[in-house]
C-alpha positions as CSV (number, residue, x, y, z in Angstrom):
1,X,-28.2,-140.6,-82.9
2,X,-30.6,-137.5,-82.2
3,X,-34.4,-138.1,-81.2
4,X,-36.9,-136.1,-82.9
5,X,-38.7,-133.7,-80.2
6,X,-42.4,-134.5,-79.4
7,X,-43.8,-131.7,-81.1
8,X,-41.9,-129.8,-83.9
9,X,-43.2,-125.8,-85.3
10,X,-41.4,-125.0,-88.4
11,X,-42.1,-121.5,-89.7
12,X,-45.8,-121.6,-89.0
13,X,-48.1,-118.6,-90.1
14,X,-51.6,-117.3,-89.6
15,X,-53.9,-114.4,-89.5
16,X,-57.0,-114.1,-88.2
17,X,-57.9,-110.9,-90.4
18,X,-55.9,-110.5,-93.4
19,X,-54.2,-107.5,-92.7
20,X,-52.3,-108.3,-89.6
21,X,-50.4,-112.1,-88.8
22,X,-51.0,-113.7,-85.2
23,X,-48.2,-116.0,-86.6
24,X,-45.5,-115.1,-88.7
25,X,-43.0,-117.5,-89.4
26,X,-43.2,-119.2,-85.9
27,X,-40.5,-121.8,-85.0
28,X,-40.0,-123.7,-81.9
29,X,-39.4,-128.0,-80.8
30,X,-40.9,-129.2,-77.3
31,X,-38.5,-132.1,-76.7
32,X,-40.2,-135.1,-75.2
33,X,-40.7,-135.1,-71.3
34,X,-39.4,-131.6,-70.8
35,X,-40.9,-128.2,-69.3
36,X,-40.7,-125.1,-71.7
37,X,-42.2,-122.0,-70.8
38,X,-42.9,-119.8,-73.2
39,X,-42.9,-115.9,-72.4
40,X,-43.5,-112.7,-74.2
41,X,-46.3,-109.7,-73.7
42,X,-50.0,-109.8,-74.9
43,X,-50.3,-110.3,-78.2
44,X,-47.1,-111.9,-79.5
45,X,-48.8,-114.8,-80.5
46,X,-48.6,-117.6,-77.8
47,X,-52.2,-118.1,-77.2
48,X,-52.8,-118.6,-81.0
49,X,-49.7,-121.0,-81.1
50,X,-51.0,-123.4,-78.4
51,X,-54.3,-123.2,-80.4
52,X,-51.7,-124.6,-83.4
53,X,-50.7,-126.9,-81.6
54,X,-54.0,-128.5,-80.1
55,X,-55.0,-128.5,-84.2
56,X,-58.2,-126.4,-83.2
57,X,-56.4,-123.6,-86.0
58,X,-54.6,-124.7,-88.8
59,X,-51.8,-123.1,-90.5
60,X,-51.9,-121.1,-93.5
61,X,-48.1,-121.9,-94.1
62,X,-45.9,-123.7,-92.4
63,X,-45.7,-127.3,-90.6
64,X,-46.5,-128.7,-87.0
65,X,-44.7,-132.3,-86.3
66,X,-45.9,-134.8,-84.0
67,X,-43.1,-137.0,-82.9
68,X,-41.8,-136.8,-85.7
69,X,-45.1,-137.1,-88.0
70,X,-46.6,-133.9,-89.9
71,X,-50.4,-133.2,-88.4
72,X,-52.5,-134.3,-90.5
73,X,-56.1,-132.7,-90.1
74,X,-58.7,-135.7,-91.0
75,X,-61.6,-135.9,-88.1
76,X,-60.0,-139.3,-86.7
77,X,-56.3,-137.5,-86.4
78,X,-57.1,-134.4,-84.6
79,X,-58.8,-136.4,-82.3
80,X,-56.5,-139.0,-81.9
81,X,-53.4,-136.0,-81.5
82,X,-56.1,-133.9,-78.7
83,X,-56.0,-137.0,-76.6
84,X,-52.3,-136.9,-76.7
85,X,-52.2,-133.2,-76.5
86,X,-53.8,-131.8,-73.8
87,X,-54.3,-128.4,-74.2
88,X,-55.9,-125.8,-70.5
89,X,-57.2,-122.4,-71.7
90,X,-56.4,-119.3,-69.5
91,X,-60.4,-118.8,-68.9
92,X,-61.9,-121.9,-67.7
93,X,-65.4,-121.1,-68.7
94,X,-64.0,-121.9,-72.2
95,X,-64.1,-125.2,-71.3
96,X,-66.5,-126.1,-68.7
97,X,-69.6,-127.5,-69.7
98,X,-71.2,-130.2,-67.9
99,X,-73.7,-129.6,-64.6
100,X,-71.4,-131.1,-62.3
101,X,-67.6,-131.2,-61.8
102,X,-67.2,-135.0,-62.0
103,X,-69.5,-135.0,-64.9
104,X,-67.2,-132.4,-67.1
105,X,-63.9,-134.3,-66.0
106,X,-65.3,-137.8,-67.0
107,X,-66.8,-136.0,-70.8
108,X,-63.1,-136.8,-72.3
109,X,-62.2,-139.8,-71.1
110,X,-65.9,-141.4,-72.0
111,X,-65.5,-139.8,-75.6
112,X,-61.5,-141.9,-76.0
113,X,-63.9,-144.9,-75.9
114,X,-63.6,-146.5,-72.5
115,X,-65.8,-148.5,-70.3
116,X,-68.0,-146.3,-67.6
117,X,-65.6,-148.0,-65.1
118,X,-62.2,-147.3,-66.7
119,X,-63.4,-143.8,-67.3
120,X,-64.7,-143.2,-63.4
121,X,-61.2,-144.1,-62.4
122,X,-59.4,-142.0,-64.8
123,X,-61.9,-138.8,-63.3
124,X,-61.5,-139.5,-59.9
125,X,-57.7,-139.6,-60.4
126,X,-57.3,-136.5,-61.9
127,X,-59.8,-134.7,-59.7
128,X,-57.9,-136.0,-56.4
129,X,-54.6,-134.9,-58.2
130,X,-55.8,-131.3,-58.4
131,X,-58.0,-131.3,-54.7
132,X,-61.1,-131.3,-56.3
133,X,-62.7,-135.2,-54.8
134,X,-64.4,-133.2,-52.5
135,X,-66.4,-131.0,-54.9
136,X,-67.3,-134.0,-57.5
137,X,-70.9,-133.3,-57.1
138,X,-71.1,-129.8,-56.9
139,X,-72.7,-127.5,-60.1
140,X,-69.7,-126.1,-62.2
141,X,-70.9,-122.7,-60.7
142,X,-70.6,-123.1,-57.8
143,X,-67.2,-123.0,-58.0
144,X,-64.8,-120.3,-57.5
145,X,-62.7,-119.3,-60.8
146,X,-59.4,-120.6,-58.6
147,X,-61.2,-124.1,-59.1
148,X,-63.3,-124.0,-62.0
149,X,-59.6,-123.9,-63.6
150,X,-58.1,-126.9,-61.5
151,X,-61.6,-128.8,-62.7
152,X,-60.6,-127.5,-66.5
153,X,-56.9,-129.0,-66.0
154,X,-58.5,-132.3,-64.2
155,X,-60.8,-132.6,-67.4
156,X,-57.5,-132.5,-69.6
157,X,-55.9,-134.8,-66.9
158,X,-58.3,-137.4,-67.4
159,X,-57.3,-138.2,-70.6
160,X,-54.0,-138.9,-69.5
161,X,-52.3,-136.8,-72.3
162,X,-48.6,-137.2,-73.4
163,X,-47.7,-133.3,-73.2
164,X,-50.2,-130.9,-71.2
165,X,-50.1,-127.2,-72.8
166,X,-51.5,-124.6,-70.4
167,X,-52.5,-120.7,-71.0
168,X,-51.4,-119.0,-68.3
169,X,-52.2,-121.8,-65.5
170,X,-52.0,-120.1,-62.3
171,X,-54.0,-117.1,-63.5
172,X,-56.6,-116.5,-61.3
173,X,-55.4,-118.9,-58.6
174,X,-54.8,-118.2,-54.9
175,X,-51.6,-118.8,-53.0
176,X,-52.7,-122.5,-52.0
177,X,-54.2,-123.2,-55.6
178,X,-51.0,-122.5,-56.6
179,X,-48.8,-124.4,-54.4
180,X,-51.3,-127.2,-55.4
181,X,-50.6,-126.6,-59.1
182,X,-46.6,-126.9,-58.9
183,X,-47.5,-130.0,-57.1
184,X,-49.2,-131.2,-59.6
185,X,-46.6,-130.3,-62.1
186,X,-44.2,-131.8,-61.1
187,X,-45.9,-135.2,-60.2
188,X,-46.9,-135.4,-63.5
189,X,-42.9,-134.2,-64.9
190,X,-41.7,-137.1,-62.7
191,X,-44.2,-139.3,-64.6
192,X,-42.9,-138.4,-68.0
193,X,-45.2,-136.0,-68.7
194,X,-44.2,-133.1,-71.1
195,X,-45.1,-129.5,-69.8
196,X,-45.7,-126.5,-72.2
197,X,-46.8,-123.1,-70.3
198,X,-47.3,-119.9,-71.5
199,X,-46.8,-117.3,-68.3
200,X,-46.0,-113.9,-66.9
201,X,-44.7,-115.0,-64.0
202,X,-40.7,-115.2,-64.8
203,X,-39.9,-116.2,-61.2
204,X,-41.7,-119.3,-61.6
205,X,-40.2,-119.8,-64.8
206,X,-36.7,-119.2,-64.1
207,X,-36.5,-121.7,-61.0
208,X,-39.8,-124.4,-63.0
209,X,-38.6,-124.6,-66.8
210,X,-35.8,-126.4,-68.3
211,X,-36.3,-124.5,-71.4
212,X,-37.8,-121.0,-72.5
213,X,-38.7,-119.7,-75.9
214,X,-39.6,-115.7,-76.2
215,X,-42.2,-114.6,-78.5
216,X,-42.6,-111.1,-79.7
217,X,-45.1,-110.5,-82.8
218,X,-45.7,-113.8,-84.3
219,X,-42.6,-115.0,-83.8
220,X,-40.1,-116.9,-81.6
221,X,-36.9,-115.0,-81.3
222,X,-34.8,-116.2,-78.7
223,X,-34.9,-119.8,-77.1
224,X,-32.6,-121.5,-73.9
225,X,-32.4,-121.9,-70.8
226,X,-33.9,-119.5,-68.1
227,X,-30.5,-118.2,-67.1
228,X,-29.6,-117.9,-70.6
229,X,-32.9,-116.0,-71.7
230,X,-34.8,-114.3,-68.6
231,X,-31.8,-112.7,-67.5
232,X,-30.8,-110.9,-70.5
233,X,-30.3,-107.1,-70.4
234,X,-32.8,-106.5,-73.2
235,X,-35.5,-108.2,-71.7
236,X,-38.0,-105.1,-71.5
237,X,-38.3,-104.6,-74.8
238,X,-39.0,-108.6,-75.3
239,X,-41.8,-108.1,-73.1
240,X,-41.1,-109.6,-69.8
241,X,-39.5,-108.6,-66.3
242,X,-36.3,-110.2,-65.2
243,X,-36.7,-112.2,-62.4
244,X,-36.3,-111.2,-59.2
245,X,-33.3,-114.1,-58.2
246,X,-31.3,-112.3,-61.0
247,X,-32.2,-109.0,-59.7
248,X,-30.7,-109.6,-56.5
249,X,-27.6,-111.3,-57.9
250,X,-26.3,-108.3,-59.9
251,X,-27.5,-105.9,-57.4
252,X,-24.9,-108.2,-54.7
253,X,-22.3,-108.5,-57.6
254,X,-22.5,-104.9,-57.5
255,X,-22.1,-104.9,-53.7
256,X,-19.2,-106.2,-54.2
257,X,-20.9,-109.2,-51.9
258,X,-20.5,-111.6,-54.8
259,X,-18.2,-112.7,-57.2
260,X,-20.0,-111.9,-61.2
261,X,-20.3,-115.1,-62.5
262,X,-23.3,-114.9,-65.2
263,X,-22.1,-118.3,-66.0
264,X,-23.5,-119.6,-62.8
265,X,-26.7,-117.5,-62.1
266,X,-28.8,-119.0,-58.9
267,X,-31.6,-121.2,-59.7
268,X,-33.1,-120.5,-56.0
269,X,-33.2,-117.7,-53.5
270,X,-31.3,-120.8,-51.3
271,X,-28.8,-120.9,-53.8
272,X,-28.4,-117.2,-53.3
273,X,-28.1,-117.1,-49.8
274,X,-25.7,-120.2,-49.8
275,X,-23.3,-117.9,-52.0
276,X,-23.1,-114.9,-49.7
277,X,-19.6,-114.8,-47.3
278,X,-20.9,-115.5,-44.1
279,X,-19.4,-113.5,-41.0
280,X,-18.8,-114.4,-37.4
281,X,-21.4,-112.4,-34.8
């Protein structure tokens, strides 16, 4: 017997003007505890998708499933389904508020309803899981944008969603920000958690996401694994570079170095290197 995914899109549509669709027609599942990225250029639509998804747009046409269940859009439901849908914008300043970090992290989890105790410990988790303990009391700017978007994804954090959606997540992040980021992610993917991304960065994608979907205006027109997807020929005109491990492997295939096998791409520049013949000094 088949599960239904966590979260289900099934031809959804909307414009914000009425003369050109953001969606059109966009379909895609999220299957419970998995990692999808979802890649494209500017302007195909994944921003306004995740904004579907979080309920704060609505479709004109078209149907969003939780677990099974269509959204429904009373007060009570959307915020019942944004506790269990976490969604990160790609500028923090969207979400920030409060005067101090800890005060903006601890905002959700004191709105679901629990005691100032069970709340506290729900903030200072989150904000230790993204490096941020050390900056609970400082003003929100006095941070630099590299953390004023790990205090955004701590805020999410806090309420301990079922599946965190992020814009573009390591956007404006440094080398270590990053590094602390993928740490994170996949603490929280060896906790069950299910990981929606929407990102540039193919290389992170290719060796990070068990499942990619492609979006190109409104639409989601291709869907699979990252070998299956990232490295296809025709990836400029979906609007996104092919990553850099694929790169190399058909440039050494046509070295003659390696054996073409685009059945068994490299998930890792180790993987790579493993495969090349080795030779005696």
């Amino acid at each position: 017997m088949t599960t239904s995914p966590l979260i289900d899109i099934q031809n959804v549509s909307f414009c914000y003007r009425y003369d050109k669709l953001a969606l059109n027609g966009a379909s895609l599942s999220i299957p419970a505890g998995s990692r999808v990225a979802l890649v494209g250029s500017n302007g195909a639509g994944k921003s306004t998708l995740f904004l579907q998804i979080n309920a704060i747009l609505r479709p004109q046409s078209g149907t969003l499933y939780y677990c099974g269940q269509p959204y429904s859009y009373s007060r009570q439901a959307v915020n019942t389904l944004r506790q269990k849908v976490g969604l990160v914008f790609q500028d923090p300043e969207t979400q920030l508020f409060a005067a101090t970090v800890l005060d903006d992290v601890l905002f959700g989890p004191m709105n679901m309803g629990l005691s100032p105790a069970e709340a506290r410990l729900q903030a200072e988790t989150a904000l230790t899981l993204v490096g941020l303990w050390d900056q609970r009391d400082d003003p929100i700017h006095f941070l630099s944008q590299g953390q004023k978007k790990r205090a955004a994804i701590a805020g999410i954090l806090a309420m301990q969603p079922e599946i965190l959606v992020m814009d573009e997540p390591a956007a404006a992040l440094d080398y270590p920000s990053v590094m602390n980021l993928k740490e994170t992610l996949a603490m929280l993917h060896r906790d069950g958690k299910t990981l929606l991304i929407a990102t540039h960065d193919v290389d992170w994608a290719w060796q990070w996401a068990d499942l990619v979907y492609v979006m190109s205006q409104g639409q989601v027109i291709a869907g699979g694994t990252p070998q299956e997807i990232l490295a296809r020929q025709d990836h400029a005109g979906l609007g996104f570079a092919k990553p850099m491990i694929s790169e190399l492997y058909t440039l050494l295939c046509k070295q003659g170095l390696l054996p073409d096998e685009p059945e068994q791409l490299p998930d890792t520049l180790e993987d790579l290197v493993a495969r090349l013949p080795h030779t005696g000094r």
